[in-house]
C-alpha positions as CSV (number, residue, x, y, z in Angstrom):
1,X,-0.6,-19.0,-31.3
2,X,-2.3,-20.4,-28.2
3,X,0.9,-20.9,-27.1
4,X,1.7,-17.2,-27.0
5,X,-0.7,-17.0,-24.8
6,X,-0.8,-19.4,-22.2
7,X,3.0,-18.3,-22.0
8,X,1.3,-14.5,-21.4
9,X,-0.6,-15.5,-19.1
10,X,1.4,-17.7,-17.3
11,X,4.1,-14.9,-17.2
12,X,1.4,-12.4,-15.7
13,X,0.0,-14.9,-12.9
14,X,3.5,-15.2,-11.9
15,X,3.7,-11.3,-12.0
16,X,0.6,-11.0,-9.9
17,X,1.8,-13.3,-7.7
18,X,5.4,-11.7,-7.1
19,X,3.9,-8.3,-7.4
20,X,1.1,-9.0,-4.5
21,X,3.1,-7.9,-1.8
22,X,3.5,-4.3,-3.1
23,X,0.0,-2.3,-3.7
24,X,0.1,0.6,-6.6
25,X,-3.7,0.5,-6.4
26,X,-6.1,3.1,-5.2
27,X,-9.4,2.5,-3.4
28,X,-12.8,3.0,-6.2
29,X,-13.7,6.4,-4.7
30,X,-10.2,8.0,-5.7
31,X,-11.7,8.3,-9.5
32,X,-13.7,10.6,-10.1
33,X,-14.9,10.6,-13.4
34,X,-17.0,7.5,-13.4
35,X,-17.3,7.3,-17.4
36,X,-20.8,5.2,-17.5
37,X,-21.2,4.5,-21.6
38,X,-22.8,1.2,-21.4
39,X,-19.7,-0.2,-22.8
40,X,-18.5,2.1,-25.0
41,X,-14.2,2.7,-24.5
42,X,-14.0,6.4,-24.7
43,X,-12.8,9.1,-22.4
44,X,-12.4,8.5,-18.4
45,X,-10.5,9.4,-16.0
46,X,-7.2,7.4,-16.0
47,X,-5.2,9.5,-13.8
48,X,-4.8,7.3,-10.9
49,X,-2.3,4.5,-11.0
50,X,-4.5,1.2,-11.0
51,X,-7.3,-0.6,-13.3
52,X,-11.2,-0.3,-12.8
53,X,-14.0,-1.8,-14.4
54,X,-17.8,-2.4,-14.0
55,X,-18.1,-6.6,-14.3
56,X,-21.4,-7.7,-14.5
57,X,-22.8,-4.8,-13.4
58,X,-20.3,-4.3,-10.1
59,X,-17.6,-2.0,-9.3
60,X,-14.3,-3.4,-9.9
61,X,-11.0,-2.3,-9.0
62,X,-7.5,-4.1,-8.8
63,X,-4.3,-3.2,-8.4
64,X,-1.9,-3.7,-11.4
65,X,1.7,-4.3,-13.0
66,X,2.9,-4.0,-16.2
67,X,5.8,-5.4,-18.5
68,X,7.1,-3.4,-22.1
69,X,9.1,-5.8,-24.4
70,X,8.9,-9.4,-22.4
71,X,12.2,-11.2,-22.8
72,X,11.6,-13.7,-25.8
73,X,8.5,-11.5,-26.4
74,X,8.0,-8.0,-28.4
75,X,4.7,-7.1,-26.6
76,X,2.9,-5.3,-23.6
77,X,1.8,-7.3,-21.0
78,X,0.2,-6.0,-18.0
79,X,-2.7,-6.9,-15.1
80,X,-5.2,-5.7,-13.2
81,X,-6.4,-8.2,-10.2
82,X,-7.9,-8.5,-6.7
83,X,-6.9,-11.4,-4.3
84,X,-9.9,-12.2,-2.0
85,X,-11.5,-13.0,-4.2
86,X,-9.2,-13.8,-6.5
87,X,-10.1,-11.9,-9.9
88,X,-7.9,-11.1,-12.5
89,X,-8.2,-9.2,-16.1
90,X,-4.7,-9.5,-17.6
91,X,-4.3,-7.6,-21.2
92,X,-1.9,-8.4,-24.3
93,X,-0.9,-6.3,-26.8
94,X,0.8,-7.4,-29.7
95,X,4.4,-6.2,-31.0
96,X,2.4,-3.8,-33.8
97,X,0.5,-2.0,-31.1
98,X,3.0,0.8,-30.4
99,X,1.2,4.2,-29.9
100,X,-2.0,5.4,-29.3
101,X,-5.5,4.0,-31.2
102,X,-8.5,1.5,-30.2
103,X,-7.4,-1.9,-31.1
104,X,-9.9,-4.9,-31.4
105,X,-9.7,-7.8,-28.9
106,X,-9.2,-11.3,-30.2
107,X,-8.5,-14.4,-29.1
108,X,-5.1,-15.1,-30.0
109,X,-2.3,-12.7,-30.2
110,X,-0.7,-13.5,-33.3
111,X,3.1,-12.8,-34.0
112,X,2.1,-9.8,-36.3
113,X,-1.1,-7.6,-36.7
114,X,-2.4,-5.0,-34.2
115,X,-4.0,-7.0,-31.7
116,X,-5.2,-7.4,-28.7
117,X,-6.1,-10.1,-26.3
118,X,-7.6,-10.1,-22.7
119,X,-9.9,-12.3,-20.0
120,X,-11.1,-12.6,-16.7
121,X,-9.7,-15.3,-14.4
122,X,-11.3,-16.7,-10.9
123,X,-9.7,-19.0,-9.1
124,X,-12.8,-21.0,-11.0
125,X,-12.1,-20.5,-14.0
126,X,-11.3,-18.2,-17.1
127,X,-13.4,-16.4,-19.1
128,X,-10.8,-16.3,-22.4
129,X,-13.4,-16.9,-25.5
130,X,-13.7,-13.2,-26.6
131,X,-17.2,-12.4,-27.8
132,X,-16.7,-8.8,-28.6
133,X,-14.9,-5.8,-27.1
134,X,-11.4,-3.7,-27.7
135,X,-9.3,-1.7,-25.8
136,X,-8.6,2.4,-26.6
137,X,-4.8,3.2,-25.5
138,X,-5.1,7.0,-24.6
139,X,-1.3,7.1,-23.8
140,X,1.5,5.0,-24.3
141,X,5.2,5.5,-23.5
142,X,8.3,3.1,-22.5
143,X,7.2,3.8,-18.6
144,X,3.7,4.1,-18.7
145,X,0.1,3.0,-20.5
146,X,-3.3,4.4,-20.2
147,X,-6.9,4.0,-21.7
148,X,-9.7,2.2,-21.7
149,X,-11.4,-1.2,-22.6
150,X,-14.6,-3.2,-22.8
151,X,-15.2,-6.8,-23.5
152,X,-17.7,-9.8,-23.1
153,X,-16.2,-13.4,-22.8
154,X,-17.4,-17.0,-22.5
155,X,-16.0,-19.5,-19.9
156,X,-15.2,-22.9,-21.0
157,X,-18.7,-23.9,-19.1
158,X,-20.7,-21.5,-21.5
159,X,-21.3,-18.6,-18.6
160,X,-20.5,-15.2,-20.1
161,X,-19.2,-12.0,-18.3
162,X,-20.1,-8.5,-19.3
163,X,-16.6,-5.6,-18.3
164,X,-17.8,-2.1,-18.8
165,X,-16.3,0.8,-18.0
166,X,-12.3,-0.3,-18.0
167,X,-10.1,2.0,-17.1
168,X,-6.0,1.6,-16.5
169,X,-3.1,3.7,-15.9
170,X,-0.4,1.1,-15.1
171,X,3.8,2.1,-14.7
172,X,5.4,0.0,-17.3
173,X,8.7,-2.4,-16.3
């Protein structure tokens, strides 16, 4: 299932990429409801199109694009990322995740089961091992999701990151 996502991921770099020259994002101060839970995924303010997040203890806030039902693919895909410096948090949900519901993230997105998977990407490297976290989809239509998320990852060099307080609201493809 690794392959599933690389692919994801692959497809979503290219998507940030593509998708840089247009901004849907909106500066940090334009949400107001700053939902600080230590980690926990519940309520927020996910009104405004765009994704923040607290990482490692910082304000975070990227702009974001989104794909329903990749060709090839029966998932959600969709990205939240800065470019200087490059930071990225890209999300995958798996074809079972349909409505609303907090969802576990894992490692792998398997072909069946209500997953989840996520990381956080420098232009040094990925933080993909998953130590904990899931992701609470408050809203969820053919043109739009919204909720929240938490997660702690390793990098392949044994550094850890900490995302608190995620929020999204990103216009589905």
């Amino acid at each position: 299932m690794r392959s599933l996502s690389r692919f994801s991921f692959v497809l979503l770099v290219g998507a940030a990429l593509i998708g840089g020259c247009k901004s849907n994002s909106t500066s940090a101060d334009s949400t107001t409801n700053n939902n600080n839970n230590g980690g926990n995924n519940n309520g927020g303010n996910t009104n405004t199109v765009g994704m923040t997040a607290t990482v490692n203890g910082k304000a975070w806030t990227g702009q974001v694009v989104g794909f329903r039902h990749a060709p090839g693919l029966n998932d959600v895909q969709f990205e939240g990322w800065v470019n200087t410096p490059f930071q990225q948090i890209p999300i995958v949900l798996s074809p079972d995740i349909y409505t609303t519901g907090t969802y576990p993230f894992v490692r792998d997105v398997p072909q069946s089961g209500q997953l989840a998977n996520t990381a956080f990407n420098t232009m040094t490297g990925s933080y993909s091992d998953i130590l904990q976290g899931s992701i609470t989809v408050t809203a969820f239509t053919n043109t739009n999701i919204q909720g929240t998320f938490y997660f702690s990852a390793r990098s392949g060099m044994g550094d850890t990151v900490v995302i608190t307080n995620g929020k999204f609201n990103v216009p589905l493809q």
